[in-house]
N, C-alpha and C positions, 0 to 999 in steps of 0.2 A: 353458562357458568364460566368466568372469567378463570384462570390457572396462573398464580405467578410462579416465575421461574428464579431460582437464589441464584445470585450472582456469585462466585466462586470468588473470594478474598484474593486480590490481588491481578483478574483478571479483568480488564478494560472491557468495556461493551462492545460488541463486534463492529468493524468500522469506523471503532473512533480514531486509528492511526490513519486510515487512506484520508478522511475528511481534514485532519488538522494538517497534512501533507500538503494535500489540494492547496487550504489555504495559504500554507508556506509557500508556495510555490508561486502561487498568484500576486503573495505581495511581492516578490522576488524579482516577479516583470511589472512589476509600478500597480499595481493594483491588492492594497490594505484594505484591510477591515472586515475579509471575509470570517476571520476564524471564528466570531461569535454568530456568526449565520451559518455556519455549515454542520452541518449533520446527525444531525435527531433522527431525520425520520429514514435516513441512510440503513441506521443498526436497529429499527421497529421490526420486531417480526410478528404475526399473526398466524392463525390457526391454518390459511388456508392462504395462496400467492394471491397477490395485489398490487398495488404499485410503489409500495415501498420494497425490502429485504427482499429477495430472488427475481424481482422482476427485472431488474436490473436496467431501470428507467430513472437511473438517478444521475447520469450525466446529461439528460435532456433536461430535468428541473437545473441542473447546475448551469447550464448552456444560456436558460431562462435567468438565471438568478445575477450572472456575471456574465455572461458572454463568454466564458472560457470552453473550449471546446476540448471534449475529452475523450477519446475513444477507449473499447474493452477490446486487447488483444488475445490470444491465448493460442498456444505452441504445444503441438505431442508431440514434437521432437525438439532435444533440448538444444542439438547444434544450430537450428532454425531460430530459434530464441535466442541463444547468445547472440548470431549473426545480426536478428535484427537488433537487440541491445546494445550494440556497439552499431550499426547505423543510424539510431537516436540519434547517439553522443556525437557521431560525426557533427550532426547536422546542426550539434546545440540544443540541442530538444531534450528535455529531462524529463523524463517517466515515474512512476508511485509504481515498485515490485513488492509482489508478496514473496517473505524469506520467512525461514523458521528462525522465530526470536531466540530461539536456545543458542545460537551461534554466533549471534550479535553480541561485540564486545560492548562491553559495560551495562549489560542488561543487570537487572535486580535480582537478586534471590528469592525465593528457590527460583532457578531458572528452570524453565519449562518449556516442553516441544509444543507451542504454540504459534500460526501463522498470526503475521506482524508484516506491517508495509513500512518501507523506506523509498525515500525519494531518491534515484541514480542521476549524480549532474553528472558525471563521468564514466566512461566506461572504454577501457581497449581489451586486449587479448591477454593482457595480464595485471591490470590494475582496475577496481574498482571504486569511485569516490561516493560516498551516500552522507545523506541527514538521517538520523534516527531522534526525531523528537520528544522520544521517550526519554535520552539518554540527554539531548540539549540542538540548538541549534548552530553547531559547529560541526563543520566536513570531517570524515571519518576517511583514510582511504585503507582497501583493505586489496587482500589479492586476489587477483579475478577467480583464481582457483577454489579459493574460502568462501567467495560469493557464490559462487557455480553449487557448492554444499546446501548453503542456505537453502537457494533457490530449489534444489530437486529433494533436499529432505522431505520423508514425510512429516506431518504434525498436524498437532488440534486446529479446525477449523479451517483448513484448507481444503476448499471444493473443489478446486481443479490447479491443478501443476502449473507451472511457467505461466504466471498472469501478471500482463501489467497493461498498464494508462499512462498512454504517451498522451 
């Protein structure tokens, strides 16, 4: 017996922000036209783990799909995190972090503690640059300290703390 699940007014299917990211980011280094191929089966979840939602075998299909290579990092300590956050940026490398959307300026009403990815092209010890797709495709830059909030808030749908894909 099939179970659907209602979709809560106003709340995005899970992963739809990392995958339209992914794609911003890909045409960003010369390669368009991923955003209508990317991520259906990203935010699929099933009764029981598979190779879609939890298995977290979706940068291998994307590896397949584009050749963009995308690792899962993840930090329990948060000064480890920033540090490597800002050795990203050193190096030019822009990452997709999960932040709690309630603290992203220009988010919609009602604003909500809910996790939400944003793409980091920037990042030092006290400024942070991001895309939030949600809000449009222009640079936002906020303070690293504001970002630092995001990042450790708790909120809906965040499985584990300090996550990003560099």
């Amino acid at each position: 017996m099939t179970t659907l699940v209602e979709r809560r007014p106003g709340v995005p299917p899970i992963a739809t922000c990392h995958w339209q990211l992914l794609a911003d980011l890909l045409f960003r280094h010369g390669r368009p036209g991923f955003a209508d191929k990317l991520g259906l089966a990203w935010g699929c979840q099933f009764p029981a783990p598979g190779v879609l939602f939890g298995a977290m075998a979706w940068n291998a299909v994307l590896f397949e799909l584009t050749g963009g290579e995308v690792s899962i990092e993840r930090f329990t300590d948060p000064v480890a995190c920033r540090e490597r956050e800002i050795a990203l940026c050193a190096q030019r490398m822009p990452f997709v972090a999960e932040v709690d959307a309630f603290y992203l300026p220009g988010q919609p009403s009602p604003r909500l503690h809910l996790v939400h990815a944003v793409s980091v092209l920037q990042r030092t010890h006290r400024h942070v640059r991001v895309v939030d797709l949600r809000v449009g495709l222009d640079m936002v830059d906020l303070p690293a300290t504001e970002f630092d909030r995001m990042r450790e808030a708790p909120c809906e749908g965040r499985v584990e703390p300090r996550k990003l894909y560099p």
